[in-house]
C-alpha positions in Angstrom: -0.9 30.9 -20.7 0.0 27.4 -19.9 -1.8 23.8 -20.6 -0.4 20.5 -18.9 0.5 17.5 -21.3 -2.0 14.6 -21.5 0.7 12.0 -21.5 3.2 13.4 -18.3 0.8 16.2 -17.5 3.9 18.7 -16.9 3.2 22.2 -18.0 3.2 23.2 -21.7 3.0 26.7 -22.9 -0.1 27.5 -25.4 2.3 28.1 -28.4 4.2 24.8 -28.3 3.1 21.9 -30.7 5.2 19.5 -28.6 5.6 18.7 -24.5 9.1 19.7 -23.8 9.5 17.3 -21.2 8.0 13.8 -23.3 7.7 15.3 -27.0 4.3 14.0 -27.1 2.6 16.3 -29.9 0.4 18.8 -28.6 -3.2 20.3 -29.6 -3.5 24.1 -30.5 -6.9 25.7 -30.5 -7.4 29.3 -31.1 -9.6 31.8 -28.9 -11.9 32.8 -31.9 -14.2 30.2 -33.4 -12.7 27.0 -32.3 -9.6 26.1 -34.1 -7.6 28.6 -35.4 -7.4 28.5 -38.9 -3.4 29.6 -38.7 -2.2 27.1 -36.3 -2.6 23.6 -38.9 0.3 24.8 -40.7 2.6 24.4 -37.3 1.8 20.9 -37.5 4.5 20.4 -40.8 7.3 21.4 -38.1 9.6 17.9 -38.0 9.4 16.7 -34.1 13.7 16.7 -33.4 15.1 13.6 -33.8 16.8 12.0 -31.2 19.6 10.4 -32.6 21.0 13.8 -34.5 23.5 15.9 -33.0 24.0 19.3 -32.9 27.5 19.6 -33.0 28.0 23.3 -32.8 26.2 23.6 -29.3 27.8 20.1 -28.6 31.2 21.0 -29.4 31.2 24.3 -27.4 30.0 21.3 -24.0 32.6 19.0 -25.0 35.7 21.4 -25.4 34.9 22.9 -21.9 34.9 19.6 -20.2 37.4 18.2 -22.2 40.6 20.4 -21.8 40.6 19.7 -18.0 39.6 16.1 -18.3 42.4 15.6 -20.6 44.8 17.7 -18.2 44.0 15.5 -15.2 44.2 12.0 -17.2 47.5 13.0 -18.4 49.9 10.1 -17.3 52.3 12.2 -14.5 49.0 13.9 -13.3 48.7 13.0 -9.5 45.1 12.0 -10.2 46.3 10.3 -13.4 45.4 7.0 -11.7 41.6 7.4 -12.0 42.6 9.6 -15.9 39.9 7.0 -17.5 37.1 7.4 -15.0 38.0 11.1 -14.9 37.2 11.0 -18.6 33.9 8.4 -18.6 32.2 11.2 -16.1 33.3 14.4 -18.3 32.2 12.3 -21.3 28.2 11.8 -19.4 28.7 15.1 -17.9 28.9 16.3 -21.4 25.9 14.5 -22.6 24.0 16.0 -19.7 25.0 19.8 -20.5 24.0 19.3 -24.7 20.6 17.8 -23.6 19.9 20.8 -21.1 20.8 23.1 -23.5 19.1 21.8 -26.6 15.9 21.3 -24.3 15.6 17.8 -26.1 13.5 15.3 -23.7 15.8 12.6 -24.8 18.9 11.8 -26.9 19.4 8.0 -28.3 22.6 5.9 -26.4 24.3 6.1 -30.1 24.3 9.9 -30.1 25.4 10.1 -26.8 28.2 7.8 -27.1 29.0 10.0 -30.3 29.4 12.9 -28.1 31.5 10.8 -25.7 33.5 9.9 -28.8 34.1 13.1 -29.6 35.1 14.1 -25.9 37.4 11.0 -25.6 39.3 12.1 -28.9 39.5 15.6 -27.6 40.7 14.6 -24.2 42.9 11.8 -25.3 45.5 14.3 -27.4 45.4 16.7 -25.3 46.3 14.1 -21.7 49.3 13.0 -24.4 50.4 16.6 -24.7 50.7 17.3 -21.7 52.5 13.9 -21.0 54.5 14.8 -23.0 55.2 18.5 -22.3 55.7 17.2 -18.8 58.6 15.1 -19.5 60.2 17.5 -21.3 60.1 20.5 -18.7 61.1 17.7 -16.1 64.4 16.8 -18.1 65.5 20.5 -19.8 63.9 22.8 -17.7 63.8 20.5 -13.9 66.9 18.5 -14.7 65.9 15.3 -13.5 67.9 13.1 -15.5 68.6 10.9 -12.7 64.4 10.6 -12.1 63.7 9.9 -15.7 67.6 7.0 -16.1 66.1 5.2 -13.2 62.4 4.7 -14.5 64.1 3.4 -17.4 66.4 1.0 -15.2 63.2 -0.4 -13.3 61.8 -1.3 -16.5 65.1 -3.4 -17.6 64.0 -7.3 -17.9 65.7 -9.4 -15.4 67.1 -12.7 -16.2 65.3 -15.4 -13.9 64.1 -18.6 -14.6 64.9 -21.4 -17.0 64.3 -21.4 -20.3 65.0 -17.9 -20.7 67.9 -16.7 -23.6 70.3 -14.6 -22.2 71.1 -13.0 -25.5 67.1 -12.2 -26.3 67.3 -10.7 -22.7 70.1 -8.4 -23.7 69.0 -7.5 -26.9 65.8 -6.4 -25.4 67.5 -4.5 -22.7 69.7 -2.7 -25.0 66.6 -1.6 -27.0 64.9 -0.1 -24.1 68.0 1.7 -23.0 68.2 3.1 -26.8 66.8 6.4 -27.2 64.8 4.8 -30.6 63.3 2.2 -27.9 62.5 4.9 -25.1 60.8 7.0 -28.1 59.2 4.0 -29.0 58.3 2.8 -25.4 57.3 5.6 -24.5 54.7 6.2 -27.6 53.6 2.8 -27.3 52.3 4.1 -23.8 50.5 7.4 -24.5 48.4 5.5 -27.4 47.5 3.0 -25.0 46.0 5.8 -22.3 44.6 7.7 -25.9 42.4 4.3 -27.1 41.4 4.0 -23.5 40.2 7.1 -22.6 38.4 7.2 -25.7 36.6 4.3 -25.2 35.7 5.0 -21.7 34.6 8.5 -22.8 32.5 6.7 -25.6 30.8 4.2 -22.9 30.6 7.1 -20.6 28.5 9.4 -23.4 25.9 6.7 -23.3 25.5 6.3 -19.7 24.7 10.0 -19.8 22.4 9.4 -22.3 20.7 6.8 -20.1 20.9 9.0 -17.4 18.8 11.5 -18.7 16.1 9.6 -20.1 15.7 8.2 -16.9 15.2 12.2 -15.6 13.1 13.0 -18.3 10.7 10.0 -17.9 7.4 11.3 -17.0 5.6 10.0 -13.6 3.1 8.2 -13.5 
């Protein structure tokens, strides 16, 4: 048997002390004199508080969403170029799954962003190892040495302009060219693509946030 909320007047079943859709506490009467005398008790369950997270359900949202965000936003992906927008929409997408599945009207733009946190640090480590594993199957397994030398020639500083020291320009160069400066380089890089897709992914967890409070709002 069903009832519609007084606030958003969506349907609410008879056994429910809260609207699902607005959390707007709900009265229960019983079918024998009035007010049941077993239903007051219900009224000491705590209404779910928006800015908690459930991180079991939440984690089983995030890892699904983040092992092929993470994949796509690696840095030799062919899509790579969009890796941190790729990550912002897993990050709300994954806000948008929790909510659904928790049945919460509502989550607050912390928690979300929490969860988009989380999905960012996921994502992050995993675009870097496969950055990673890529570069090494291209060089061992593809050999393309000659791929890989002439990235790191482009790179080289030229000497232009006045001003300029020749011998800073050298030392610099010969750095690059070391295999402790193309370690270092090329570390320097993949924590750069890890802090932003984690930020993204954080910005993106509350835009989901905002996007479903702005589903859930009732109509008036």
């Amino acid at each position: 048997m069903e009832s519609t909320c007084n606030r958003c007047h969506r349907a609410v079943q008879t056994d429910d002390c809260y609207c699902p859709a607005c959390g707007l506490p709900q009265l229960v009467y019983s079918g024998e004199n009035g007010a049941g005398p077993g239903q007051p008790e219900r009224w000491n369950d705590q209404p779910r508080d928006a800015s908690v997270v459930a991180w079991k359900p939440a984690l089983r949202v995030v890892m699904m969403l983040a092992v092929p965000a993470g994949i796509l936003c690696s840095g030799l992906s062919p899509v790579g170029i969009l890796g941190l927008f790729w990550m912002a929409a897993a990050a709300a997408w994954a806000v948008v799954l929790y909510v659904r599945s928790q049945q919460a009207p509502w989550i607050t733009l912390g928690a979300g962003a929490r969860i988009g946190l989380v999905t960012g640090i996921l994502g992050g480590w995993i675009a870097a190892a496969a950055t990673g594993a890529t570069l090494v199957v291209m060089r061992y397994l593809l050999h393309q040495e000659k791929e890989i030398d002439s990235f790191w020639q482009s790179i080289m500083i030229k000497q232009s302009g006045p001003g300029i020291d020749p011998g800073s320009v050298a030392v610099i160069n010969a750095w690059l060219q070391s295999p402790e400066g193309r370690s270092g380089f090329a570390l320097g890089c993949v924590l750069l693509l890890v802090s932003g897709l984690i930020s993204f992914a954080a910005a993106g967890g509350a835009l989901g946030a905002r996007l479903t409070a702005r589903m859930r709002r009732p109509q008036i």
